[in-house]
C-alpha positions in Angstrom: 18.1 14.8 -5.8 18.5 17.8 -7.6 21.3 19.9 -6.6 19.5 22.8 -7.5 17.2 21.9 -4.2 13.6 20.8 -3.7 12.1 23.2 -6.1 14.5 22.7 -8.9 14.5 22.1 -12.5 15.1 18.3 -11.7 12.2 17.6 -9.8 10.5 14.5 -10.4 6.6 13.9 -10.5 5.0 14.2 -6.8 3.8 11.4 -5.1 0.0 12.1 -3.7 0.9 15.9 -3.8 -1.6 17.5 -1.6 -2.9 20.7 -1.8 -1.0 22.5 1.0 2.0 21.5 -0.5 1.3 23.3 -4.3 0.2 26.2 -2.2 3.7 27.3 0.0 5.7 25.6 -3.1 5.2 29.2 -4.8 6.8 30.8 -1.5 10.0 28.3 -1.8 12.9 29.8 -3.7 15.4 27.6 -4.5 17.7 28.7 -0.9 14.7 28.3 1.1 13.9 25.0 -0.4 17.5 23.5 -0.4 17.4 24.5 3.6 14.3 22.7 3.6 15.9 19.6 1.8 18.7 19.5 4.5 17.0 19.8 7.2 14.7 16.5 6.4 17.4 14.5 5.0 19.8 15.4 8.8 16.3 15.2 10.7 15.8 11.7 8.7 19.5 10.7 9.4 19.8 11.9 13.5 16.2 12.0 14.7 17.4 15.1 16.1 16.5 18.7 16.0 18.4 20.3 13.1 20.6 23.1 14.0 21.4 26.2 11.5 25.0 24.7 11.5 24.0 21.7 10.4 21.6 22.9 7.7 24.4 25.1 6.4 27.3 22.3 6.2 24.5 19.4 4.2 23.1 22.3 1.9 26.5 23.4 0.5 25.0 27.0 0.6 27.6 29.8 0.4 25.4 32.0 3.0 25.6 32.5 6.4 24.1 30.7 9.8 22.2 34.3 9.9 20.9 33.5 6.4 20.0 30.1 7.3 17.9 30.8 10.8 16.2 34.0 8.7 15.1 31.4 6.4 14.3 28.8 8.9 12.2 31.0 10.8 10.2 31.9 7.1 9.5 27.9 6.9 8.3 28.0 10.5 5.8 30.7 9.8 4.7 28.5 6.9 4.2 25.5 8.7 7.7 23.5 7.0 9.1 23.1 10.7 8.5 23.7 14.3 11.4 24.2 17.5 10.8 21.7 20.1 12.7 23.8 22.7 13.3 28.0 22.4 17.4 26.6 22.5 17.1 24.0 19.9 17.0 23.1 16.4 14.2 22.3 14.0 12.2 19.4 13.6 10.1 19.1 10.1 6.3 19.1 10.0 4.1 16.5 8.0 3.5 19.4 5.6 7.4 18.9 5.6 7.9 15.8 5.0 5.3 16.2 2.4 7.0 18.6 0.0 10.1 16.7 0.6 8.2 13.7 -0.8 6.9 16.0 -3.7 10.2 17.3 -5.2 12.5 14.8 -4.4 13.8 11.9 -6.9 13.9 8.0 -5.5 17.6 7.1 -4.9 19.7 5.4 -6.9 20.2 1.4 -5.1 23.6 0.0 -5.1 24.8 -2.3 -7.2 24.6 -5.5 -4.8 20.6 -4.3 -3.6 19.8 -4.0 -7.4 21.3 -7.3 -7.7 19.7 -8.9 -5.0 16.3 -7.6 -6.0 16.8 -9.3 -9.7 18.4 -12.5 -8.5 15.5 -12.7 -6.2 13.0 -13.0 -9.3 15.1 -14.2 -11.7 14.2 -18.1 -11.3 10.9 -17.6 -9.6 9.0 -21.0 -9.5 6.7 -20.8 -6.4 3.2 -20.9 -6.0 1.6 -17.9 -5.6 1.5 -17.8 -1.7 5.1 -18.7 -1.2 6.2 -16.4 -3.6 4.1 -13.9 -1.9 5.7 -14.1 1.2 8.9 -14.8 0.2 8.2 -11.3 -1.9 7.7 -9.3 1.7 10.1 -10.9 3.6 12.9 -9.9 0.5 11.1 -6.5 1.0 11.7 -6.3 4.7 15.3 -7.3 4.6 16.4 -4.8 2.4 14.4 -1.6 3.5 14.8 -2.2 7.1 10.6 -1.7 7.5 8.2 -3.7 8.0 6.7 -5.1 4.8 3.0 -5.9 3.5 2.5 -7.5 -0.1 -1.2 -8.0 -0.9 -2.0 -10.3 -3.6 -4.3 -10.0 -6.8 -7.0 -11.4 -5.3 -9.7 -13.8 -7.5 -11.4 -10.4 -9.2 -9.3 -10.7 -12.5 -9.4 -14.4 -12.1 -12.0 -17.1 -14.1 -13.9 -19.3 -12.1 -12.9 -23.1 -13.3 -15.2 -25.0 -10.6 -18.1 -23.9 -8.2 -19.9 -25.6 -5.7 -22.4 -25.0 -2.9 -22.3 -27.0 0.5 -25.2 -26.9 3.0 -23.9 -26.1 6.2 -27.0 -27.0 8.1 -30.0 -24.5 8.6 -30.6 -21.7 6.4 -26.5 -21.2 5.9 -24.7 -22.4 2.7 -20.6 -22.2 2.2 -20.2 -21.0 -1.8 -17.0 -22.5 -3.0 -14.8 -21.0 -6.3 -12.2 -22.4 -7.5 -10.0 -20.0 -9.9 -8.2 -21.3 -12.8 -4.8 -20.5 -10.6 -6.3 -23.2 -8.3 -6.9 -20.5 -5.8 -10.2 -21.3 -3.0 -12.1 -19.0 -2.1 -15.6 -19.8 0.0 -18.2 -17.4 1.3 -20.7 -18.1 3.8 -24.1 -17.4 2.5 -27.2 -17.0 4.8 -30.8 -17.3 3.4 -34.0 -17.3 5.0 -34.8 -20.2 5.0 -33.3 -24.0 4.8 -33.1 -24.8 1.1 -34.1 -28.9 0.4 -31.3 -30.9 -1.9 -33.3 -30.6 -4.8 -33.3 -26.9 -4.6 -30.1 -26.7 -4.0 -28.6 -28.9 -6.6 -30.9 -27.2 -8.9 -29.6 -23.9 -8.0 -25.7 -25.1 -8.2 -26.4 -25.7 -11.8 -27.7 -22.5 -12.8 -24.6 -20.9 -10.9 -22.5 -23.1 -12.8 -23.6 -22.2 -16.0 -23.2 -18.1 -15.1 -19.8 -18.3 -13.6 -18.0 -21.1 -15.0 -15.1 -19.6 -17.4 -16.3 -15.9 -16.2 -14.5 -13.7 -13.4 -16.9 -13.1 -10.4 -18.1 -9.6 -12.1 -18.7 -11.5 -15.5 -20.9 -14.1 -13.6 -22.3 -11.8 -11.1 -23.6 -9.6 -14.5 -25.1 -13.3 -16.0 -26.8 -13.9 -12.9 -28.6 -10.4 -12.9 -29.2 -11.1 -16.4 -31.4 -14.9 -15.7 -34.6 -15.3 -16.8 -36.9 -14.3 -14.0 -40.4 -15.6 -15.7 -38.5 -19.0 -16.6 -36.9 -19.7 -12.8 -39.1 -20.3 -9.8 -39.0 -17.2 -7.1 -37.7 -19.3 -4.2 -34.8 -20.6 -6.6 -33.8 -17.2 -7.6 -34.0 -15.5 -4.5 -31.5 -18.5 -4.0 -29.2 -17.7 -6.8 -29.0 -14.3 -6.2 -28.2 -14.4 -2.6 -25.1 -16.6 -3.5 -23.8 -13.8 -6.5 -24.4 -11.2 -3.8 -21.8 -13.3 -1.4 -19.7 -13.8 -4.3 -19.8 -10.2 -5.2 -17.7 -9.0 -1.7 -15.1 -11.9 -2.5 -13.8 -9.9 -5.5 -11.9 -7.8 -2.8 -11.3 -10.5 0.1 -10.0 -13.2 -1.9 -6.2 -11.4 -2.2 -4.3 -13.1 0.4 -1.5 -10.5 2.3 1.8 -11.2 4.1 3.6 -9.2 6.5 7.3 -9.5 7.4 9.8 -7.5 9.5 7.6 -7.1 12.8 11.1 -7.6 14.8 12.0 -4.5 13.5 9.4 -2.0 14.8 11.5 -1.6 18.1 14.6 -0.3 16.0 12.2 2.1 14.2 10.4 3.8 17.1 11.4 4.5 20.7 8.6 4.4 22.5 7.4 1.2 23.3 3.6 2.2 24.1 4.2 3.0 20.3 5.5 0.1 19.1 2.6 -1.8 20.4 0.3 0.4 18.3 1.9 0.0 15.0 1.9 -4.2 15.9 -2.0 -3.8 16.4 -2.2 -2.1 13.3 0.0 -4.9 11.5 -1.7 -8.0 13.0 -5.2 -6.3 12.2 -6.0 -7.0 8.6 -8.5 -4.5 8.5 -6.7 -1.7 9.2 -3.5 -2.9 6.9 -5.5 -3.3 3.8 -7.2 0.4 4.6 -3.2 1.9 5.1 -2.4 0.1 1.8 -5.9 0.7 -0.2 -5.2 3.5 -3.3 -6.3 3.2 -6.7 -3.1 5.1 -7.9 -1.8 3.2 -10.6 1.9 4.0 -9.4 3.5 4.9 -6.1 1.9 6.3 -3.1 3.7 8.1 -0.2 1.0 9.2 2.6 2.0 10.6 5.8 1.0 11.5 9.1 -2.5 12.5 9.5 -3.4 11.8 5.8 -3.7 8.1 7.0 -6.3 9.1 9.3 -5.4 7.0 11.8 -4.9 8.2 15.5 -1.5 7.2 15.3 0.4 10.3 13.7 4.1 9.2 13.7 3.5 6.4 10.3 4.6 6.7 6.5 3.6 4.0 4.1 4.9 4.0 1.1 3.5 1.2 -1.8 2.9 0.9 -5.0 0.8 -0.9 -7.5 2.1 -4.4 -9.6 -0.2 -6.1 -12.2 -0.1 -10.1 -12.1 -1.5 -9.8 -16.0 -4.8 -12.0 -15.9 -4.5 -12.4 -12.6 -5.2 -9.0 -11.5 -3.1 -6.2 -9.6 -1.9 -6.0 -5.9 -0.1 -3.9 -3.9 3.4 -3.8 -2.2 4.8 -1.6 0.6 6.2 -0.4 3.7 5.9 1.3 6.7 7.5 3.3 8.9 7.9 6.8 11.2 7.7 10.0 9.9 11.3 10.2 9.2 11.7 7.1 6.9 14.3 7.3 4.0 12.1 8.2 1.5 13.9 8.3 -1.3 15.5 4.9 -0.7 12.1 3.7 0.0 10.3 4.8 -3.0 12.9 3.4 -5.0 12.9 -0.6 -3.1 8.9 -0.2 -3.3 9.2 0.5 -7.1 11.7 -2.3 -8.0 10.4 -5.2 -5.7 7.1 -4.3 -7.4 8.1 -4.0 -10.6 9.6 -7.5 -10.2 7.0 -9.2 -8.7 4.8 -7.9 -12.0 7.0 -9.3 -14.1 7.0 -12.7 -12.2 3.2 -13.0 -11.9 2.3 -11.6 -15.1 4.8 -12.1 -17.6 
């Protein structure tokens, strides 16, 4: 980071920059936003309230602790920090951590992470789920956070087989196969039992729309069919199975978690804990934490998760598998996280796993 502080010449793009932070950024000189910068980074490092002392020996700031508590008490009346206790230090806000995360540069990794990272993928020959979760547990080990890599999913992918099986009843099971050899089967309910003939009649018309196309390519030959030259029971048939097919675009990507056994390390309170677990043993919510469409790296914070759960980061970026698709790696973690060290980890595992999947 910029020795110059937060708001120096050095500062590298932001990462989700939100609005609150562009609008106090103008009040930060470059004292004011170096205090700022040492009181994450020794908040980030203690868990403790910061005290002026504290500020003063990090920043390297020839002032004095006057200079420092005038200034500290400036970020507090702009929302950068808040005093637990009238006798103690700072604490940083989210609107803290989130001008931290704006200014500051990733850190360098040392030589043996950087090498670990690159031996990791260097000889990668694993089918797509091991390497998958081999990718997150990697992750884990070397951030200290719990881990989530989501895979491509099927929406990038060509459909090399498809099949329909009659489950019984007016409920079908659509079956995919991608040319990676990845399964994928949706449960399709009509509304009424379809005979054999019907079915097997439908199959081939599905077969001829999707075979060789992703599921958007078929999905767009299927609302392109003939509807004078198909019978209305048939294509009612035909479409309900595209309309199943449709939502498997975005279920199909299979996602791993590692580092679970970590999350008591991470936050004190065990009531806590036990959230964060729900939250990583819910897919649901996981996929929502990790969802962006920002093509590079996304730090969000606190309440701009909107989950109840304030005390969270995630950190994750985007990696494209080539013709497979793109996914999504990451981590999570308080408030306080390293982010500099995890924006950096994110970015290389990520980078690597591209490089693996679509190189």
């Amino acid at each position: 980071m910029s020795r110059e502080g937060l708001g120096g010449p050095e500062s590298v793009d932001s990462y989700h920059s939100q609005p609150e932070s562009a609008k106090f950024g103008s009040m930060l000189d470059v004292r004011r936003s170096r205090v700022l910068e040492a009181l994450v980074e020794e908040y980030i490092r203690t868990g403790e309230p910061v005290s002026s002392r504290a500020i003063l020996e990090r920043s390297g700031l020839d002032v004095s602790s006057a200079t420092v508590r005038n200034d500290l008490a400036k970020l507090e009346s702009y929302g950068f920090v808040r005093q637990p206790h009238t006798s103690a230090g700072r604490v940083p806000t989210d609107q803290a951590y989130r001008y931290y995360v704006d200014h500051c540069s990733p850190l360098r990794l040392r030589s043996a992470t950087r090498a670990r990272i690159e031996a990791f993928f260097a000889g990668v020959h694993q089918e797509l789920g091991r390497l998958l979760k081999n990718t997150t547990s990697l992750l884990s080990e070397i951030s200290h956070y719990p881990a989530v890599v989501i895979g491509p999913g099927m929406g990038a992918e060509s459909v090399r087989d498809l099949h329909l099986v009659h489950l019984g009843g007016p409920v079908l099971l659509a079956v995919t196969v991608g040319t990676s050899g990845r399964v994928s089967q949706e449960v399709v309910r009509l509304n009424a039992a379809p005979s054999d003939a019907e079915l097997d009649a439908a199959e081939a018309i599905l077969v001829r729309c999707y075979e060789d196309r992703t599921l958007a390519e078929g999905g767009r030959a299927v609302a392109d069919l003939p509807v004078n030259e198909i019978p209305e029971g048939r294509l009612r048939l035909v479409r309900a199975v595209a309309n199943a097919l449709q939502s498997a675009e975005g279920s199909t990507s299979e996602m791993y978690v590692g580092g679970t056994s970590q999350l008591a390390s991470l936050w004190e309170d065990l009531a806590h804990v036990h959230t964060i677990l729900e939250i990583l043993e819910t897919e649901v919510a996981l996929r929502r934490l990790l969802s962006d469409d920002t093509a590079g790296t996304s730090v969000r914070i606190g309440a701009e998760l909107a989950m109840d759960e304030q005390d969270l980061a995630v950190v994750s970026t985007r990696y494209d598998a080539g013709g497979s698709g793109v996914g999504r790696v990451g981590v999570l973690g308080p408030m306080r996280m390293n982010y500099r060290r995890a924006i950096r980890l994110v970015e290389e595992v990520g980078e690597g796993l591209g490089d693996s999947l679509g190189g």
